[in-house]
Structures are given as structure tokens and as C-alpha cells.
C-alpha positions in Angstrom: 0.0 0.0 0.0 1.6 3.4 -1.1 2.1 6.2 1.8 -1.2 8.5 0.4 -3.1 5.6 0.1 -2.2 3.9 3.8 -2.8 7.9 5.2 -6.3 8.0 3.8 -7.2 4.4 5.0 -5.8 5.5 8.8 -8.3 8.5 8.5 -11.0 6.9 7.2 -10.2 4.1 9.6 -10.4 6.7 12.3 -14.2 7.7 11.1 -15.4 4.2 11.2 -14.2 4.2 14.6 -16.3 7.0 15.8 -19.1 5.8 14.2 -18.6 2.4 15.5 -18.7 4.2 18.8 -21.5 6.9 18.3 -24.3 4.1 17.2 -23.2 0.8 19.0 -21.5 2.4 22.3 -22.1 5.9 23.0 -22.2 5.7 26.6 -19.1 3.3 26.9 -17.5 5.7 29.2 -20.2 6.9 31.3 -19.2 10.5 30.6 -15.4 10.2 31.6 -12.7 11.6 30.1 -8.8 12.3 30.4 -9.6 14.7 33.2 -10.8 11.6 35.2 -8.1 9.8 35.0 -6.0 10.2 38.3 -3.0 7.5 38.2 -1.7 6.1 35.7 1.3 3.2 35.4 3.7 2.9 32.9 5.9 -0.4 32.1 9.2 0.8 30.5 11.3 -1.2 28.5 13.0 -2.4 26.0 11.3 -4.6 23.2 11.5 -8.3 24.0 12.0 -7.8 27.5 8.6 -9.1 28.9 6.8 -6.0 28.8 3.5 -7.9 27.2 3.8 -10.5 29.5 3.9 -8.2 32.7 1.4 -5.9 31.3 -1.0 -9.1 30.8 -1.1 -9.7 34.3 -1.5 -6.2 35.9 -4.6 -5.9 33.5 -6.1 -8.5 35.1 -6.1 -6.3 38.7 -9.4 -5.0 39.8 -8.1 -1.5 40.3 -6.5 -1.5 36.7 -7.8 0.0 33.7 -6.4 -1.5 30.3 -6.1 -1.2 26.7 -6.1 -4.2 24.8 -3.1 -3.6 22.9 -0.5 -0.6 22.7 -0.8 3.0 23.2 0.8 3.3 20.0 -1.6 2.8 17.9 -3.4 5.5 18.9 -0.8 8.1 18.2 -0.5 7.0 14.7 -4.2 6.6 14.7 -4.0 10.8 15.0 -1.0 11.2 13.3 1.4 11.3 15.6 5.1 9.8 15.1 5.1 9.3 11.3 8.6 8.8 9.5 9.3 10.6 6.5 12.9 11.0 6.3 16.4 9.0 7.9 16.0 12.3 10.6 12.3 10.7 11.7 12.3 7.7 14.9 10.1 6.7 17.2 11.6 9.7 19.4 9.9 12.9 19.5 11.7 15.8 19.7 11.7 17.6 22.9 8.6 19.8 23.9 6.9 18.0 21.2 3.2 19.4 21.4 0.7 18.7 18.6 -2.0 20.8 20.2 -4.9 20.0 22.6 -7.3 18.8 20.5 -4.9 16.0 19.1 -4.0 15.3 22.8 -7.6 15.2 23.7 -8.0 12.8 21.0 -5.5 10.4 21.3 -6.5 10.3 25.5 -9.8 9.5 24.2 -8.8 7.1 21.7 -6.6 5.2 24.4 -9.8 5.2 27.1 -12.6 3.8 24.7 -10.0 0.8 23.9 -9.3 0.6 27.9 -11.3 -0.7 30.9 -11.6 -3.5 33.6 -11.3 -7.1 32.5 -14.4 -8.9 33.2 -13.8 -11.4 35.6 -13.3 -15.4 33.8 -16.6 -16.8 34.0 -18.7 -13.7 35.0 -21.5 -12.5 31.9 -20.5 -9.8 30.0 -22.5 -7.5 27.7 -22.3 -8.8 24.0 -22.8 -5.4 22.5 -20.2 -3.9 24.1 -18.0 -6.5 22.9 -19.0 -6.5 19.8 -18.4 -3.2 19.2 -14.6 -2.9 20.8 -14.2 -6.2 18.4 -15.3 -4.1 15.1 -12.5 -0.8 16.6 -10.3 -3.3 16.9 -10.3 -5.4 13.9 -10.3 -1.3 11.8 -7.1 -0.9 13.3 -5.3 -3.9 12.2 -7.5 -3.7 8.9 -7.5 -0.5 7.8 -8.0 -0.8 4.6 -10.8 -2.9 4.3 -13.9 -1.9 3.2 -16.5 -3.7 5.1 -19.7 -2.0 5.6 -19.8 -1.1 9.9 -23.0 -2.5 10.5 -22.2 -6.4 9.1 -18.6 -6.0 10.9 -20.4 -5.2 14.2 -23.2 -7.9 12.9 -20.3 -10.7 12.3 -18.7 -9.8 15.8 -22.1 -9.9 18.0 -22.7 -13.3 15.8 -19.4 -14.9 16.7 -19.7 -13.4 20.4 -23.1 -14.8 20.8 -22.2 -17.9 19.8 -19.8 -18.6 22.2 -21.5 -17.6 24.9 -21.0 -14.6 27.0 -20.7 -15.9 30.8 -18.9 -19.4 32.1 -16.4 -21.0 29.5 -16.6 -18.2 27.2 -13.2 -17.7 25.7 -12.4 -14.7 23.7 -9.7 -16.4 21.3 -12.5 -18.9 20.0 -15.1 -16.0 19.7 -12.3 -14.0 17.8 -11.6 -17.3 15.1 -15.5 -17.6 14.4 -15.7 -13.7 13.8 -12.9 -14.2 11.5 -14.3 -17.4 10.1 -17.5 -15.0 9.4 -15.6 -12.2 7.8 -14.1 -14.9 5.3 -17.4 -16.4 4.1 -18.4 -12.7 3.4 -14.7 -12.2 1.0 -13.3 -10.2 3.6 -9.4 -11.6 3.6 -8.2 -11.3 7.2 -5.4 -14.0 7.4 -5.8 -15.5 10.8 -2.1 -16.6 10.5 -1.4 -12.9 11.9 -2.8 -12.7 15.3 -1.4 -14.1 18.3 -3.4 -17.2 18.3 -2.6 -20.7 18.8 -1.8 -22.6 15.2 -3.8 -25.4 16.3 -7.0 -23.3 16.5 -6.0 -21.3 13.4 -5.8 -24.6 11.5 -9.7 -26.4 13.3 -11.0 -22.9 12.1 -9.1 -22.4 8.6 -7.8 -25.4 7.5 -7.1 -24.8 3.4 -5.4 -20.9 5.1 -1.1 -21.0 5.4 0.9 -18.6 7.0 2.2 -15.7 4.1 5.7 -14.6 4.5 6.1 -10.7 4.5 3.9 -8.2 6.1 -0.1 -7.6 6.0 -1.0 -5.9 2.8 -3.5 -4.2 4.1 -2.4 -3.5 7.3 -1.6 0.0 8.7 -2.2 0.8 12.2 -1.0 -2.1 15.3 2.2 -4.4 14.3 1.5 -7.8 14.2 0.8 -10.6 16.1 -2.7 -8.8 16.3 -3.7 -8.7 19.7 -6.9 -10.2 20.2 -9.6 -7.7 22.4 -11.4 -9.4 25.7 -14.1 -8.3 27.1 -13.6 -4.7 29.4 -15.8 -2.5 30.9 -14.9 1.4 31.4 -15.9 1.7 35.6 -16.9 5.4 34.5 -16.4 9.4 35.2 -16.9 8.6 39.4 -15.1 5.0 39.8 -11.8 6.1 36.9 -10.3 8.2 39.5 -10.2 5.3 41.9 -8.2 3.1 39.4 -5.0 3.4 37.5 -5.0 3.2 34.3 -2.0 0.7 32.8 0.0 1.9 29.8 2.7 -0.2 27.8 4.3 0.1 24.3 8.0 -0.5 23.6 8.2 2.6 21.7 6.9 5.2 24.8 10.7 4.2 26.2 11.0 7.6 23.9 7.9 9.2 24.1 7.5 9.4 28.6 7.4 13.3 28.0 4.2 13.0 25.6 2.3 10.3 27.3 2.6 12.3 30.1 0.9 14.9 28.3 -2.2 13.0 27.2 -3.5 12.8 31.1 -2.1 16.4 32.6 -3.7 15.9 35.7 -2.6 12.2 36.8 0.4 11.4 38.9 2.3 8.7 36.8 4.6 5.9 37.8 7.0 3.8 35.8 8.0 0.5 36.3 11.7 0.0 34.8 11.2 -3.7 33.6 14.8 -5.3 32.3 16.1 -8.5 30.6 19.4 -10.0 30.4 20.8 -7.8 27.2 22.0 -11.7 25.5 18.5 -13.3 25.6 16.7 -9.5 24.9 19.1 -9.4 21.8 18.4 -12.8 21.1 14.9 -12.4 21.1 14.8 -9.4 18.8 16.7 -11.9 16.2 13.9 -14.0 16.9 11.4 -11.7 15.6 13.4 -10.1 12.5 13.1 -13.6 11.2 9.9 -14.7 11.6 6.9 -13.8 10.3 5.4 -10.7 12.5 7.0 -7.3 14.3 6.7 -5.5 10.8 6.7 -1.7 12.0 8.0 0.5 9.8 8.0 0.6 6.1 11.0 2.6 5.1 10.1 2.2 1.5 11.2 5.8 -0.4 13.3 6.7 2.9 15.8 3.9 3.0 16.9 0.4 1.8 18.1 -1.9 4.1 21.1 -4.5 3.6 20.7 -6.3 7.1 22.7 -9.5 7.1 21.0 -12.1 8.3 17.5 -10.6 7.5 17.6 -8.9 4.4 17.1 -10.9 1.4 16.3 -10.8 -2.5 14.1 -13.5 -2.2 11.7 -11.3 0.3 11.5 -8.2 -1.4 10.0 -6.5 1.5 13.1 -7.4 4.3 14.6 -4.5 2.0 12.0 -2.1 3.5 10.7 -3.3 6.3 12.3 -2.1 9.9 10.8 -4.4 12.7 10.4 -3.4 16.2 10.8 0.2 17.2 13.3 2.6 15.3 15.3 4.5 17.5 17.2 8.2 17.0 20.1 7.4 14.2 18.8 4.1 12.5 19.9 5.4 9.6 23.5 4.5 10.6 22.4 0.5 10.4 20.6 0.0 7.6 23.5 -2.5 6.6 24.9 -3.7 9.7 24.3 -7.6 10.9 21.7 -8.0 12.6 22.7 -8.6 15.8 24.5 -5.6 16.0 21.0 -4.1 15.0 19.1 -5.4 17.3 22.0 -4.7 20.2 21.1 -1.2 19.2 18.1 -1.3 19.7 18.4 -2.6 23.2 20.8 -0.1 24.3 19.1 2.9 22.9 15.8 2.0 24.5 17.8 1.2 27.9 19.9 4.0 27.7 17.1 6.4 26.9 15.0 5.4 29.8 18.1 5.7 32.2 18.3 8.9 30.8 14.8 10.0 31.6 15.2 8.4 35.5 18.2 10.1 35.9 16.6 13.7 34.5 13.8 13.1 37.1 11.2 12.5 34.0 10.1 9.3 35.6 10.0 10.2 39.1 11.3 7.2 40.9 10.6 4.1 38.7 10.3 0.6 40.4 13.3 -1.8 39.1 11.9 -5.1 37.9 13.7 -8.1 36.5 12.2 -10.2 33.6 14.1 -13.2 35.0 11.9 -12.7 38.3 8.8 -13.1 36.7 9.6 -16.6 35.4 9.6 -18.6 38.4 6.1 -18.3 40.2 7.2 -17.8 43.9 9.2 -15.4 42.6 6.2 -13.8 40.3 3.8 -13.4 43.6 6.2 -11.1 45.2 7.0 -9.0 42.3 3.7 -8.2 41.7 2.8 -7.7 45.1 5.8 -5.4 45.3 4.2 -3.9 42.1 0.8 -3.5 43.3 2.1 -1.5 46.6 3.9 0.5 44.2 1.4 1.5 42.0 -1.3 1.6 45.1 -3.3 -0.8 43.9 -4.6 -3.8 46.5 -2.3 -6.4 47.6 -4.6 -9.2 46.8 -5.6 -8.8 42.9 -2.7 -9.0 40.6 -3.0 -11.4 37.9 -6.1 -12.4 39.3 -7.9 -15.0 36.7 -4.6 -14.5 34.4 -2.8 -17.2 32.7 1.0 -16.4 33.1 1.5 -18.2 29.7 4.0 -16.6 27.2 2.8 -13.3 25.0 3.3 -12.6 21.8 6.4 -15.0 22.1 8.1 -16.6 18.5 9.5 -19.8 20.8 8.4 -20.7 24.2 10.7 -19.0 26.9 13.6 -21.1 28.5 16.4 -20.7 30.3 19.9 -19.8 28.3 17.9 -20.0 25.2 19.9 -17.1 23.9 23.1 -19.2 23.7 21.7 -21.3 20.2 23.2 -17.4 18.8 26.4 -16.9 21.5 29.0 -17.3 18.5 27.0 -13.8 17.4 26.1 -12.5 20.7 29.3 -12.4 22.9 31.5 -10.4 20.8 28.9 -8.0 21.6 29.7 -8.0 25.1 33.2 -6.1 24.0 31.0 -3.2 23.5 32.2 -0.6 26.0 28.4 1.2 26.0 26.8 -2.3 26.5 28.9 -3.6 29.2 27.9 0.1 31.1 24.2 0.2 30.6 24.2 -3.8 31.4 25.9 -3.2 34.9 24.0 0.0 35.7 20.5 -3.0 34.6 22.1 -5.2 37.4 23.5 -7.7 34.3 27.8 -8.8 34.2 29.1 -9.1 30.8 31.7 -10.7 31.8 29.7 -13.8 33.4 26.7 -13.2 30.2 27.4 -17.4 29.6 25.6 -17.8 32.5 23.0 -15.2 32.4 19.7 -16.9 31.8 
């Protein structure tokens, strides 16, 4: 899809949505607004350092307020963050203000995609669902040109049909909307959301996975998150709740987001990960099928060794993950030493902000802590005090399964690449913003 062509699809995209909202769910948020919102959390970090795990348990809290997917989104959703030259990253430039109706917007945006995960097993309105499920599926679809009322017909159908109390389960609702969306010619390929292949294949079974990126896709990176059922609390109960925010790429926007809800006092949680297996797992997802983020088609061309290829025209284009300040510079390097710097610029850039005071006093938490489950109930209880939320609800009903994971997680799994990654470990930079993380380049062999 050419640039003019993906801008008018985001717009019209963005219309749908408000429609979407203004006939199917115009009192979603019980008159609230970013005004409302008095605390918000943010989980910082680096990509591929656990943040979607994390960020799938807090949801589950009581006293949280969620999105279903990134933040992100919903700055591009109102234009905010496009690259259009090698100077353009994910970074905006200091004081970056687009105005206060665009921040109005996006903080709207961001709270009709948010609320309170219904409880496992508890019923749920099927309109209301049905109608986040058609928002959704515009931003990861934006150029398709289904009419609104049969997307929001399809959804309620598939919802319906699952049942909306005990045993209902959102990924199986999701598959049957899909599965309605193909008998009607709409080409959504299931193969790009963050579902299980098994239940791709009992629900598609003639579909395969495509190499290269969406073609009609625009707006959320794949895997496509898949929405569950929320419910905004409203304009009297949001002050009372925090409202949970996490996208790799606001590791460079904390100044902005803190923007979009003026009156809330934020925290950050500093979430880390052993550099190797961080790096490691960024290799992981240049290779494989998803992650697609930026196309730098008519900006750049990349020559990335070990991703780049003739045979898949768009690994020439195609940036994955976030782009950090002076990309430009490695549009031909390996890729390991890309993804390395992608790891250190998000680390150092958030160690920058904590030590200018732009994140108040951010919690420290250790991937590695959240993978053994002893461990995992007194990091999010340590969490929970942080963020004053109650003691007793994290990850309550929450599976602590892997998110948005290529391979399953295990320990030293990073060391299949260690012929690539330890030379890395030379890197003066690294070694610093490692040891100031709480990670020892010079043990990283045994760092899980």
C-alpha cells in the first residue's frame, strides 16, 4: 500500500471508529474523560524484554484499567510519530506538542480501547463486545472496506455464539468472527494474530501462514492482539483506578504520554532483561513472520545480514520493532548488532529519563523474576504496593502463559546465537548500561 493511500485508510479508519462508537456504544465511558483519570502506570522497556507478559497480568487487577493492545496505535491513529525521512524515529523531539485537540483525542482514543477485564466466567454485555471487536479489527485492517453495521453484525454473531458468561473464551469468539468475515470475502489471514496454530488450522484449515507483512495493514504491528471483554468503571469510579499503559516505543515518548492525562500522577516501572536473551529475542522476531513496523520504503533500503534478502523483497523495507534516534546508521549492519542497538538505545534512553527526574522514581523489575512463580507473587505484590493498587488482585484469573512469544521461553535459550552475541559483550556502552541494569558481561554465559 503506497504512503497517500495507507494515510487515507488510517483517516478513514479513524471515522469508522467514531461511528462504530456513536451508534453501537455511545455511553461506553459513562461521561469520563482524560480529566478523570488520576493514576496512571507505565511499564518501560525495551522490546523483547517481557513488557506484554507483565502488562497481561497487571490488567487483570481489579483497580487497573487496560487497553487491549498498545498505546501506540493510537498516536499514529491521529497522526502522531510518522517517519518521512532518515532524521524521523520513534523519538519525539523535545517539547513535542501537537496541540490539545490531538491530545484530547488520542487520550480518548486510548480510554474507549481501555477498561476493567471482566472477571473469567462472570457475563459480559455482547454489545459492548461487539463493538470494541469491530474498533479493533479497523485498526489492524485499515483498509478494508467492510460495511460497519455487518462488521459489528459478524462480531455480535461470533460473540453470541460462544456464549458470554462461564467457559466463554475470547480467542475462540475471535476465530468464528474471522471465520464470518471470510465467508463474506473479507481476507483477514488469521495466521497474523497471536493465536494458537492449532485453532488457526480447526478454524481455517485450506489458510497457510504468508511470508512478508499484512497488505493491508496499517495501524497495530503484528501478532494482532486479540480484544477481551472490558468494561470502562466510568467518570466517578476512573479516579479510583490506575490506568495501565505499555508500548515499547513510549521508552521515547514518557514526555508526551505524560501529556495526554495532565492531571494524573504517573509511575513507571523499569522492567529489564538479560541484554544476550533480549538481543536474542529481537533476532527471533526479524526472522519470523510478525513485528513488521515501519515501512522505510522511499526513505531507506536496508542491507541487514542475516534478515535482508532478494528472495523477500520487502526485508529490504521493512524495519521491525521500534526505530530509534540514528537508524539510519544500520541500515547494513548484521543483525545482531541491530538489534543490540536497539536494546541499548531504548535502555539508555530510559536511564536517561530516570536520571533527569522524568520518571519520578521508577520501580526496578527483573524479567528473570517473573519466570519462576514464587518469585512472580512477590513481584507483583511489590508492584501492586507500588502502583497503590490492593495487595490481593494482581493477575487475578490471568494465565502467566508466554505473550506474543516466537519460541516458548527457556532458560539460556539465547546461547543457540552466542558465537554472534558475545562479541557484543566487548562493546564498551553495552557492558555500562548492562551493569547499571544489574546484568555482568563478563559472566553473560551464564545469564539466563
Amino acid at each position: 500500500m503506497k504512503a497517500a493511500e495507507a494515510a487515507a485508510a488510517v483517516r478513514a479508519a479513524a471515522g469508522k471508529r467514531r461511528q462504530i462508537r456513536d451508534k453501537y456504544c455511545p455511553g461506553r465511558l459513562g461521561g469520563a474523560g482524560a480529566a478523570d483519570i488520576r493514576n496512571v502506570l507505565v511499564i518501560q522497556s525495551a522490546s523483547r524484554s517481557g513488557s506484554s507478559f507483565l502488562y497481561r497480568l497487571l490488567s487483570g487487577h481489579p483497580d487497573v484499567i487496560s487497553l487491549n493492545g498498545e498505546d501506540i496505535v493510537f498516536h499514529k491513529l491521529n497522526g502522531v510519530g510518522s517517519v518521512a525521512s532518515a532524521a524521523d524515529s520513534d523519538s519525539l523531539p523535545p517539547g513535542f506538542d501537537p496541540g490539545p485537540a490531538v491530545l484530547a483525542r488520542i487520550a480518548g482514543d486510548i480510554l474507549l480501547d481501555s477498561g476493567c477485564v471482566h472477571p473469567a466466567g462472570e457475563p459480559f454485555s455482547a454489545e459492548n463486545f461487539a463493538a470494541d471487536c469491530a474498533q479493533r479489527f479497523l485498526l489492524q485492517w485499515p483498509g478494508e472496506a467492510t460495511a460497519l453495521d455487518e462488521l459489528y453484525a459478524y462480531a455480535l454473531s461470533a460473540i453470541e455464539g460462544a456464549g458470554t458468561g462461564a467457559g466463554f473464551d475470547h480467542r475462540l469468539a475471535w476465530a468464528a468472527f474471522l471465520k464470518f468475515l471470510a465467508g463474506r470475502g473479507v481476507k483477514a489471514d488469521p495466521w497474523r494474530y497471536d493465536l494458537r496454530p492449532e485453532l488457526i488450522r480447526s478454524f481455517f484449515p485450506q489458510a497457510e501462514p504468508e511470508p512478508g507483512p499484512p497488505l493491508k495493514g496499517g495501524l497495530e504491528d503484528t501478532p494482532f492482539v486479540i480484544p477481551e471483554p472490558r468494561t470502562f468503571p466510568g467518570a466517578a469510579a476512573a479516579g479510583e483506578k490506575t490506568l495501565l499503559l505499555k508500548s515499547s516505543s513510549n521508552c521515547y515518548r514518557a514526555e508526551f504520554i505524560k501529556k495526554l492525562f495532565p492531571g494524573a500522577r504517573f509511575r513507571f516501572v523499569r522492567l529489564a532483561r538479560n541484554p544476550m536473551a533480549a538481543v536474542s529475542g529481537l533476532m527471533d522476531g526479524w526472522q519470523s513472520g510478525g513485528f513488521f513496523s515501519h515501512d522505510l520504503g522511499g526513505i531507506a533500503e536496508l542491507g541487514i545480514a542475516g534478515y535482508s534478502s532478494p528472495a523477500a523483497p520487502w526485508t529490504g523495507n521493512w524495519w521491525k520493532f521500534d526505530l530509534p534516534p540514528g537508524w539510519a546508521d544500520y541500515c547494513r549492519k548484521p543483525l545482531a548488532e541491530v538489534c543490540a542497538f536497539q536494546w541499548l538505545s531504548a535502555n539508555r534512553r530510559i536511564l536517561e529519563d530516570s536520571a533527569a527526574g522524568l520518571l519520578g522514581e521508577p520501580l526496578r523489575v527483573r524479567y528473570e523474576d517473573l519466570l519462576e512463580p514464587a518469585r512472580l507473587r512477590l513481584e507483583l505484590a511489590r508492584i501492586a504496593a507500588f502502583a497503590g493498587l490492593r495487595p490481593d488482585g494482581a493477575a487475578a484469573g490471568r494465565s502467566a502463559d508466554p505473550v506474543m512469544a516466537v519460541t516458548r521461553p527457556r532458560p539460556h535459550k539465547w546461547l543457540k546465537r552466542k558465537e554472534e552475541l558475545l562479541p557484543l559483550c566487548a562493546s564498551r556502552e553495552l557492558r555500562e548500561v548492562s551493569s547499571e541494569l544489574g546484568y555482568d558481561l563478563d559472566g553473560a554465559e551464564g545469564l539466563p
